[in-house]
C-alpha positions as CSV (number, residue, x, y, z in Angstrom):
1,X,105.1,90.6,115.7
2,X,106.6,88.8,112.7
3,X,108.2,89.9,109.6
4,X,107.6,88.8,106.3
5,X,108.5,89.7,102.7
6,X,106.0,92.4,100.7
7,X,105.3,89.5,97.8
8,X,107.6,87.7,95.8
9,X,108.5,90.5,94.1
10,X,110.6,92.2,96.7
11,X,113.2,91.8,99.9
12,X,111.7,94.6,101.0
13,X,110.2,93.0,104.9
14,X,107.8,94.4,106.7
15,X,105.8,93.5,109.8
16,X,102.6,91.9,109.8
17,X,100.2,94.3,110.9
18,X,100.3,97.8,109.2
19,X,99.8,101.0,110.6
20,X,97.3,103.1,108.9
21,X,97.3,106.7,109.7
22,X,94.2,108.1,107.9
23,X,93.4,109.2,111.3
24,X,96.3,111.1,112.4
25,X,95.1,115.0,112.5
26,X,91.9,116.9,112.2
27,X,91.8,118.1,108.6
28,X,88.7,116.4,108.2
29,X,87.2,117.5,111.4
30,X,87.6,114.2,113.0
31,X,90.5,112.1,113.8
32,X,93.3,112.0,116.3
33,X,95.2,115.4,117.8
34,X,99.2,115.2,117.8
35,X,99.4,113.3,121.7
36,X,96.6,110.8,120.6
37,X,98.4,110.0,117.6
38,X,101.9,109.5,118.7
39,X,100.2,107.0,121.4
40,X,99.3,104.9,118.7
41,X,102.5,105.3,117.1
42,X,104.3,104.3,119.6
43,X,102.1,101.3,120.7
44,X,102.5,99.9,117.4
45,X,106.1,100.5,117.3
46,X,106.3,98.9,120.8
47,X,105.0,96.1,119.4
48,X,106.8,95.5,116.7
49,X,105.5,97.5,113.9
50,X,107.4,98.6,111.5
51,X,105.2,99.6,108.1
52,X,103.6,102.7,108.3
53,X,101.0,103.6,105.6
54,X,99.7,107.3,104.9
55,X,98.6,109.5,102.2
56,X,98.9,112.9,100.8
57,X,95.3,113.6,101.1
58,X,94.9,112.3,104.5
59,X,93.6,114.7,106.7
60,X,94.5,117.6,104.0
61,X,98.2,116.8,104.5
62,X,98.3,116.8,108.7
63,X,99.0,112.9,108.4
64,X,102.1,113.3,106.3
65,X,103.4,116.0,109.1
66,X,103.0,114.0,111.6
67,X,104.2,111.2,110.6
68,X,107.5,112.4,109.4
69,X,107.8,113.9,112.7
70,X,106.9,110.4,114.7
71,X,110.0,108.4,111.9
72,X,112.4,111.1,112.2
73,X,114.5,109.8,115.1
74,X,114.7,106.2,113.3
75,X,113.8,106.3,110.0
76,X,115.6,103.5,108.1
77,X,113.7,101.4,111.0
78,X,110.6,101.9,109.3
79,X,108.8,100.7,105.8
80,X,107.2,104.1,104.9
81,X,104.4,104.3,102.0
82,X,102.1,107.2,101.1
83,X,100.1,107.6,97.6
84,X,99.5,110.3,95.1
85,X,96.1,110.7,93.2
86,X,94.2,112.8,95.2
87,X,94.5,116.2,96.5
88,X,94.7,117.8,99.6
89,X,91.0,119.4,99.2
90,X,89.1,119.8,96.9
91,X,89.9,123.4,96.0
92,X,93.0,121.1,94.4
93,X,90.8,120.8,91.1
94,X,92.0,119.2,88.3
95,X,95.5,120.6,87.8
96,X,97.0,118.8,91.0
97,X,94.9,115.3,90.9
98,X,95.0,112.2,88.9
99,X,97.7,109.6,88.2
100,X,99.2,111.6,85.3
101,X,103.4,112.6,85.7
102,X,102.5,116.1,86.4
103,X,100.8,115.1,88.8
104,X,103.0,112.2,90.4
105,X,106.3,114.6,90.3
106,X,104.9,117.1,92.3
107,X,102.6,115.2,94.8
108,X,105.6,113.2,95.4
109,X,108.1,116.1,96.0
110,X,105.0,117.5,98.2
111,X,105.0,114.4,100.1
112,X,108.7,114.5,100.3
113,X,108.6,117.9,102.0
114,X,105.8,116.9,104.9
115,X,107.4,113.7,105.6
116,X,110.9,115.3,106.3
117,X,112.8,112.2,104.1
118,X,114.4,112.2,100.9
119,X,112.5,108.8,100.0
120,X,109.5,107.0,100.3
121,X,109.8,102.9,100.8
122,X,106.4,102.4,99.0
123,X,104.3,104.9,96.4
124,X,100.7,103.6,95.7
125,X,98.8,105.5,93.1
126,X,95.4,106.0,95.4
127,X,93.2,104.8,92.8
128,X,92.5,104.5,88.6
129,X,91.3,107.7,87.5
130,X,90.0,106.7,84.4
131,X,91.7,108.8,82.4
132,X,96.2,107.8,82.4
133,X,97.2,105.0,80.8
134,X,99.2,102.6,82.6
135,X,102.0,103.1,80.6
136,X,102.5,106.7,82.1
137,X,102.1,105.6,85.7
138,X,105.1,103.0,85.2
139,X,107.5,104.4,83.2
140,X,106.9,107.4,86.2
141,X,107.5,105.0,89.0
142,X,110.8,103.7,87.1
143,X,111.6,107.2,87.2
144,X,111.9,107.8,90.5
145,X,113.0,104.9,91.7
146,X,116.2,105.6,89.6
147,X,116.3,108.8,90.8
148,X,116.1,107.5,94.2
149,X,113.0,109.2,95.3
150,X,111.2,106.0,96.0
151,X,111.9,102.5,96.4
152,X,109.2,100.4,95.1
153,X,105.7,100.9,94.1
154,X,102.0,99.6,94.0
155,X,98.4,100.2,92.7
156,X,95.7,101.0,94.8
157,X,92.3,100.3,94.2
158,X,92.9,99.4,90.7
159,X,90.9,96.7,88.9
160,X,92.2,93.5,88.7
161,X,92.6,93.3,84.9
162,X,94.5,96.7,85.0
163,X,97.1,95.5,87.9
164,X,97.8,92.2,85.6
165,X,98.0,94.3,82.3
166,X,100.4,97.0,84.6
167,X,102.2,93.9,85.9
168,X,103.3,92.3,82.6
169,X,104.0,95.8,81.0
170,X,107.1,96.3,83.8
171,X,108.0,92.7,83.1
172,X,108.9,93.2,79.5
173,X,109.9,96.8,79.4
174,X,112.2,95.9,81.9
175,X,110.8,98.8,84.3
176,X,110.7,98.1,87.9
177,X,108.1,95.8,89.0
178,X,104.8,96.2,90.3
179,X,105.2,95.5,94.1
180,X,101.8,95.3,95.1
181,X,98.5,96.0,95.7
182,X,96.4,97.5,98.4
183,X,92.5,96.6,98.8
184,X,89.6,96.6,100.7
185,X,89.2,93.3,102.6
186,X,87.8,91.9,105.9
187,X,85.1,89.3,107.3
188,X,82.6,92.3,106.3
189,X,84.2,92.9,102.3
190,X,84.9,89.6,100.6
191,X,85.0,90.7,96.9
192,X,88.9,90.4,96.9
193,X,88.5,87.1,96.8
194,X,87.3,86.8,93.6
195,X,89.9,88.3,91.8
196,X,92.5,90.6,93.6
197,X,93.6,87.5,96.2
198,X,94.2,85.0,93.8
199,X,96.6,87.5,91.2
200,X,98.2,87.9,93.9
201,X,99.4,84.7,94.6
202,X,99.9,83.8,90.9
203,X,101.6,87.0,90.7
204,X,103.6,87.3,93.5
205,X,102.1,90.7,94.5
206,X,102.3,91.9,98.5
207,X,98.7,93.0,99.1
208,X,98.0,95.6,102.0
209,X,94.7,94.9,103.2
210,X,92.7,98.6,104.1
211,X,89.5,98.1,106.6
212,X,90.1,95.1,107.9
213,X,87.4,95.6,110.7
214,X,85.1,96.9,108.3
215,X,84.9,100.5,109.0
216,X,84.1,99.6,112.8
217,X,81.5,97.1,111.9
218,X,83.2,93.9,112.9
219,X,84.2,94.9,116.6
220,X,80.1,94.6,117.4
221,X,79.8,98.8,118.5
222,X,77.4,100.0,115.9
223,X,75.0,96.9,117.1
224,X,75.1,97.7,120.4
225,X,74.1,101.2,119.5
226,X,76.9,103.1,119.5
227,X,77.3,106.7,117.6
228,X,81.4,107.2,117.8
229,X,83.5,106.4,115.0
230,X,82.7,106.9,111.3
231,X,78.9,106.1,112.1
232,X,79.3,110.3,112.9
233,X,82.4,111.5,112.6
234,X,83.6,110.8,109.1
235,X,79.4,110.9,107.8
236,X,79.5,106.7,107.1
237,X,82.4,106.8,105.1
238,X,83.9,103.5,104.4
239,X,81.5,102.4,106.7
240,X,80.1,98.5,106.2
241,X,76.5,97.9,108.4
242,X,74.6,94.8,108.8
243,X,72.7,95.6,105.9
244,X,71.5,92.2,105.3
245,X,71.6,88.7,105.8
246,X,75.6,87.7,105.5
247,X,76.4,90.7,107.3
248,X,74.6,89.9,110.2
249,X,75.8,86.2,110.1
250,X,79.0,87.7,110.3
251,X,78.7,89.1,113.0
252,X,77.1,86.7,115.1
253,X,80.1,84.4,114.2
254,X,82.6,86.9,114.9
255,X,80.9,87.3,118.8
256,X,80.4,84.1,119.4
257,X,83.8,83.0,118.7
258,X,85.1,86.2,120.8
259,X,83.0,84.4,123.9
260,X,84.4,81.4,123.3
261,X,88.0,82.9,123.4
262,X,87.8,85.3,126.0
263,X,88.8,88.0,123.1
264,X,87.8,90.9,121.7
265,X,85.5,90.8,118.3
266,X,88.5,92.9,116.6
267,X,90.8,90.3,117.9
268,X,89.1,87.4,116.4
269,X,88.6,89.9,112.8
270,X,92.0,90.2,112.7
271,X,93.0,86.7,113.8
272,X,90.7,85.8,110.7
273,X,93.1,87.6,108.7
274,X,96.2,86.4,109.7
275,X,95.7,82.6,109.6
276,X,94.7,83.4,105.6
277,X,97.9,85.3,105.5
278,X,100.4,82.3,106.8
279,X,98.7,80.0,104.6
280,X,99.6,82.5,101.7
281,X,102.7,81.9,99.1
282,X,102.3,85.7,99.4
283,X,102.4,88.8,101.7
284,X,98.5,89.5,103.0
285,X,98.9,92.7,105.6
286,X,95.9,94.0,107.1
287,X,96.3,97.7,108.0
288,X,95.4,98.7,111.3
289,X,93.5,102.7,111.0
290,X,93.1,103.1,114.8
291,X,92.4,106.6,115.8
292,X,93.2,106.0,119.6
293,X,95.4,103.9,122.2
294,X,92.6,101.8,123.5
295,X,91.3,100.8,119.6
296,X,95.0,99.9,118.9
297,X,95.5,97.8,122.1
298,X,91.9,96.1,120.9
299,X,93.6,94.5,118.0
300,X,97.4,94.4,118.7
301,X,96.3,91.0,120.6
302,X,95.6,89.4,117.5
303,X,98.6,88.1,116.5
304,X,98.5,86.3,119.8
305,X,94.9,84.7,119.1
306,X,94.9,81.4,117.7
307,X,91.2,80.1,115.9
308,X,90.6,76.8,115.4
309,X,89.9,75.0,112.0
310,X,86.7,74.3,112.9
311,X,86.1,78.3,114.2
312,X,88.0,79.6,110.5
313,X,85.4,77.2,108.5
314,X,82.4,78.9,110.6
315,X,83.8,82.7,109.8
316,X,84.1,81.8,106.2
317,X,80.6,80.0,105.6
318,X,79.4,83.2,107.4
319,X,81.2,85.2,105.9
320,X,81.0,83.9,102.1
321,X,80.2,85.6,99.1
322,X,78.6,84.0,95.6
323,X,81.3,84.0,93.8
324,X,79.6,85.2,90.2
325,X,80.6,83.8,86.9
326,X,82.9,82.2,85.9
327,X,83.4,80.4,89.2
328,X,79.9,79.9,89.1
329,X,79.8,78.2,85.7
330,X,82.9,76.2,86.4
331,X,81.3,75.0,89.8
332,X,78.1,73.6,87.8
333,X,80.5,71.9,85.5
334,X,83.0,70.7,88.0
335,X,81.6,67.1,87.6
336,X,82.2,67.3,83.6
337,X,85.3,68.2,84.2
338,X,88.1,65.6,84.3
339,X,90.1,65.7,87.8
340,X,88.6,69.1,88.3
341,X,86.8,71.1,90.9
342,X,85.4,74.3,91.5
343,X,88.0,75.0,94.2
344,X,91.1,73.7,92.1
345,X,90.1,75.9,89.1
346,X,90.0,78.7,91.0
347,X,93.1,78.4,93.1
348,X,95.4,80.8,90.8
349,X,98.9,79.0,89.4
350,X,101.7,79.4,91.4
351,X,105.0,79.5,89.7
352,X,108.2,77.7,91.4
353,X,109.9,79.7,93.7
């Protein structure tokens, strides 16, 4: 596996595959028991791995406990990240959620505790919850990263225009920077690409990429009927389907190409993501959320895979998404516009390295 920078923004390097552990425990009365779990651990590690992504809600705190346990023997090997916002269950009410510094201090001291470490690498506030200001969440982050209690942090699932807004905000009150961003983004969820991709680059923002297989749809199991996985275990949650036209495209592509390779469907899913990822001025890391060995061997061979320019340019006309306005405006006007093009206006200004 190779290694790469987390964005411009940061020595910090980390491998090119996550590991997602949303799975890791039964709190949620489905995922992966303690042995199943450290096999994937230690297949990823085996390969390479080396950034390890959790949460404090994920399965009501059982991920956090296990992975401490699995890092303990090496921990300055590995990248570790986890995020505040949410509780452990819902009992947790509004007293111990949300992105507010009561909030952060103790979820992160929590988090501290069931991870066994005196740092996290990476803290990601989980989501916006409509209600902190930005200014808050930052001057909290700068907080604890001089108190040592974290290293860097990043927004999750925050709109675009907020992540900017946050970005510029550290920038000139000399706070420490925003490292990055984590989103939803595969073959199956293109709406990154509107926004989040491109402020990336421009920005210099690492982006962890959640779902790359699209909840399961992309590896071709829910078309051939099957019931496992999030389809019944986690209710559809997070779970992408081929709900219409593109989707079903999609997938066809993503098969076909799989034939053609001798590979898996998640291999060439993956494969999709890496090639954008090595053409980026930035760090693009999809995060693998296998729940057992055999899903994590399914996609490990991805870094392997190599798709053709001609098989890319089929997975992204399948694949593509109308873009909305203004791209669409500037597209219609393209012509009008001297030495311009719809594709040139919306490929985000890079600055010098």
């Amino acid at each position: 596996m190779k290694y790469l920078h987390f964005g411009r923004r940061t020595g910090l390097r980390v491998s090119e595959l996550a590991l997602g552990t949303g799975n890791f425990g039964t709190g949620w009365g489905y995922g992966s028991e303690r042995g199943e779990a450290k096999d994937v651990f230690d297949g990823y590690v085996a390969a390479g791995g080396n950034f390890i992504d959790t949460a404090n809600g994920y399965q009501a705190g059982q991920s956090e406990q296990l992975v401490g346990d699995f890092i303990a023997a090496d921990r300055d090997y590995f990248v570790l990240a986890t995020k505040y916002t949410l509780g452990l269950s819902p009992a947790d009410g509004v007293t111990r959620t949300g992105n507010n510094r009561k909030n952060l201090i103790r979820s992160v001291e929590e988090s501290l505790k069931r991870l066994k470490t005196d740092r996290i690498d990476l803290l990601w506030a989980h989501m916006a919850d409509g209600a902190t200001p930005l200014d808050e969440i930052l001057r909290g982050f700068d907080d604890l990263v001089r108190a040592g209690k974290i290293h860097y942090a990043g927004l999750s699932n925050f709109p675009a225009w907020m992540v900017a807004r946050a970005d510029l905000m550290a920038e000139l009150r000399g706070w420490s920077p925003v490292a990055g961003i984590q989103v939803e983004y595969s073959l199956a969820e293109r709406s990154a690409d509107r926004e989040f991709l491109p402020m990336a680059e421009a920005l210099g923002l690492g982006a962890a990429l959640w779902s790359p297989l699209g909840g399961g749809l992309l590896t071709g199991k829910y078309r051939d009927g099957s019931k496992e996985g999030r389809m019944t275990g986690l209710g559809g949650v997070l779970l992408r389907t081929e709900k219409g036209e593109r989707e079903t495209a999609t997938l066809d592509a993503v098969l076909a190409i799989a034939q053609e390779l001798d590979a898996t469907p998640s291999h060439v899913a993956i494969a999709w993501l890496l090639d954008k990822a090595r053409k980026s001025s930035t760090a693009l890391v999809p995060i693998l959320g296998s729940r057992t060995r055999a899903q994590l061997d399914a996609t490990l061979g991805a870094v392997a895979l190599h798709l053709s320019a001609e098989q890319m340019q089929r997975l992204d006309q399948a694949s593509a998404i109308a873009m909305g306005n203004p791209y669409d405006i500037v597209a219609q006007s393209a012509a009008s516009i001297a030495g311009g093009s719809a594709e040139a206006l919306r490929k985000p200004l890079i600055p010098p390295r």
